[in-house]
C-alpha positions in Angstrom: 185.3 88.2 -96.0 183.9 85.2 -97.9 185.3 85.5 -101.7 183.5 83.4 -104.6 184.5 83.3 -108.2 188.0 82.3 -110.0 189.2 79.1 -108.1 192.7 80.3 -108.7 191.9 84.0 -107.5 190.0 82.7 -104.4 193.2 81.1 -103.1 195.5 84.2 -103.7 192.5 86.8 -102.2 192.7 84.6 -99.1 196.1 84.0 -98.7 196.5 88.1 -99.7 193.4 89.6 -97.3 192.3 86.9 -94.6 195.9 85.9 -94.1 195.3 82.1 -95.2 192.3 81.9 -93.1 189.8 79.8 -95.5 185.3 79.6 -95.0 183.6 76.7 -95.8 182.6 78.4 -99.2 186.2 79.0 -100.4 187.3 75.2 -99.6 184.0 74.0 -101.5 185.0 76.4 -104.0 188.9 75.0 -104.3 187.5 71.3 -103.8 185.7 71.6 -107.1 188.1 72.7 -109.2 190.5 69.9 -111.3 193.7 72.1 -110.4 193.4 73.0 -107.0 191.5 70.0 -105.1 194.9 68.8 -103.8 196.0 72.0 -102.8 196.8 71.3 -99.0 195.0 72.7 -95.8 195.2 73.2 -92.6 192.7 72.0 -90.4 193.2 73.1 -86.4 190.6 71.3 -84.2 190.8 71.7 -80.5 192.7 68.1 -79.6 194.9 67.8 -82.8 196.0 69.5 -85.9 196.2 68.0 -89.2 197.2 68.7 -93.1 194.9 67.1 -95.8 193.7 68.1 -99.6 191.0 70.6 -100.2 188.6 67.7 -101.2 188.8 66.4 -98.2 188.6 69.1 -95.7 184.9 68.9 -95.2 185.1 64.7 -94.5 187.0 65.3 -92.1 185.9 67.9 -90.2 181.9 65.9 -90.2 184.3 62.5 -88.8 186.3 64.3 -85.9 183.2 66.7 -84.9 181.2 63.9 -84.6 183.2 62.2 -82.1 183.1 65.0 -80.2 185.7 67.5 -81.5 185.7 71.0 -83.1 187.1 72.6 -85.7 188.6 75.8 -84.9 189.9 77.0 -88.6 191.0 76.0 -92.0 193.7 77.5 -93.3 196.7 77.7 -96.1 199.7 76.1 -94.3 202.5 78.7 -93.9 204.8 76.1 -95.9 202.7 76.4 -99.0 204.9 77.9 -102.1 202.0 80.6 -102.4 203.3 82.3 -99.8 206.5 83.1 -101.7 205.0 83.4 -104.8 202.8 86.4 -103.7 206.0 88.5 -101.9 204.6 87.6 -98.5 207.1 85.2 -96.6 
């Protein structure tokens, strides 16, 4: 499910129904928006893992792929406040 729209709707609809799980739309989406650029990812690639701002997910993702990695998912780190704000941890 790819959701579009509200910045700070995107992040709770994907933390709500694709259980943090983020597409390339939704972190274009957050790494637009003034308030939520920072907000922290997770990036899992199959040699490391890594936490870095919204705005910079897709950076690095073109830099490790292109030295021969791949990315396996973005997603909202478990630690994130969000989690308890929504009821869900």
């Amino acid at each position: 499910m790819t959701i579009h729209g509200d910045p700070a709707l995107v992040l709770e609809n994907v933390v709500r129904h694709n259980y943090g799980f983020l597409k390339q739309e939704n972190i274009d989406l957050l790494a637009l928006d003034k308030n939520l650029r920072l907000q922290q990812c997770l990036i899992r690639f199959q040699g490391c893992r890594l936490v870095c701002s919204a705005q910079d997910v897709r950076h690095i993702i073109e830099s490790l792929e292109k030295n021969g990695d791949y990315c396996r998912d973005v997603s909202i780190p478990a630690s994130d406040p969000i989690w308890s704000r929504l009821g869900l941890r």
